[in-house]
N, C-alpha and C positions, 0 to 999 in steps of 0.2 A: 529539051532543056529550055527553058526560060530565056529572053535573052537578057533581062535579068540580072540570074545569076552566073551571067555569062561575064559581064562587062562589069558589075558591082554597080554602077549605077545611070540613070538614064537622068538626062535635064528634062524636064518637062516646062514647057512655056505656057504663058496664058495668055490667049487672043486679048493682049494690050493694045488699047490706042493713047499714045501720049500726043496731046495738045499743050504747046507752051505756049504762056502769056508771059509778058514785062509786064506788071502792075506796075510798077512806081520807082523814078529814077532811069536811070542811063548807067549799063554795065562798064562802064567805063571808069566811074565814081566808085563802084561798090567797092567794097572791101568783106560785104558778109552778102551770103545767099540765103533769101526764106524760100521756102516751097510747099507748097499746101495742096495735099492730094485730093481731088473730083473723082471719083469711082463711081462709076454707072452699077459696078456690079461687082460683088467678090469674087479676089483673084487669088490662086495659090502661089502668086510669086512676089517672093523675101523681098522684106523691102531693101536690101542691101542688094540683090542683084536687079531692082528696078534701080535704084541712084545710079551704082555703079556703070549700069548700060548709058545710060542717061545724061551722067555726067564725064564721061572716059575716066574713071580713075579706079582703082581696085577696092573690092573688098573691105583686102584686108586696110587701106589709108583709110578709110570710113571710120573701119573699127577704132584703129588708131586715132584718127580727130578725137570720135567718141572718151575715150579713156582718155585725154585729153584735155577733153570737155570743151571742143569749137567745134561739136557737131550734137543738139538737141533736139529730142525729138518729144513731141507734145501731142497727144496726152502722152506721155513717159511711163516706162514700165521696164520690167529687168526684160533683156535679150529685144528691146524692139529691131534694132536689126536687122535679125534674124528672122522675126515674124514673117507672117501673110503682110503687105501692104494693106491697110486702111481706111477708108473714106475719111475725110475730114482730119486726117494726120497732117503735123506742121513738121518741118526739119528746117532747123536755120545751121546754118554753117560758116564761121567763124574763116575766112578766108585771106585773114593779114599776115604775109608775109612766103605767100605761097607763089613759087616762081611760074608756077601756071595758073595763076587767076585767072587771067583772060579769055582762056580759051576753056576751065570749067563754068565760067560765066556766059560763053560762047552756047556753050552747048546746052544751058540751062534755058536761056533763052530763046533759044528754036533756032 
């Protein structure tokens, strides 16, 4: 038997390298995060569980910003999400009022 259909389903990773830059400003100031994906190569992993790793926060808050609408993602489309991650995808994230700025600013940062 499959292991498969053993377990119902398996995560599968993609040999990811993330590189963070500060382009502009001091995370100290922000109040909104831009992020702009570089991909050397296509990857099959969701852009929702690349942010999520990325910036320590879940999922499903993403979603939630998303529906929201302090979380856009450019060029825009239904479920990006959910999607494959990108090249050349922007995501800014509306981040006033959130009692862990710091530290998802932290972690965006490197």
């Amino acid at each position: 038997m499959a292991l498969r259909n053993r377990i119902g389903r398996i995560e599968e990773f993609a040999d990811v390298a993330i590189r963070k830059e500060l382009l502009d400003g001091s995370p100290e100031s922000a109040t909104a995060l831009r992020l702009e994906l570089r991909l050397d190569a296509a990857t099959p992993l969701r852009l929702d569980r690349l942010l999520a790793g990325e910036l320590g926060v879940s999922r499903s808050r993403l979603q939630g910003w998303e529906e929201q609408k302090r979380l856009v993602i450019e060029p825009g489309n239904t479920k990006a999400l959910r999607k494959p991650a990108r090249n050349s995808t922007a995501v800014r994230i509306d981040l006033t009022g959130e009692a862990d700025r710091d530290a998802i600013l932290s972690a965006a940062s490197g």
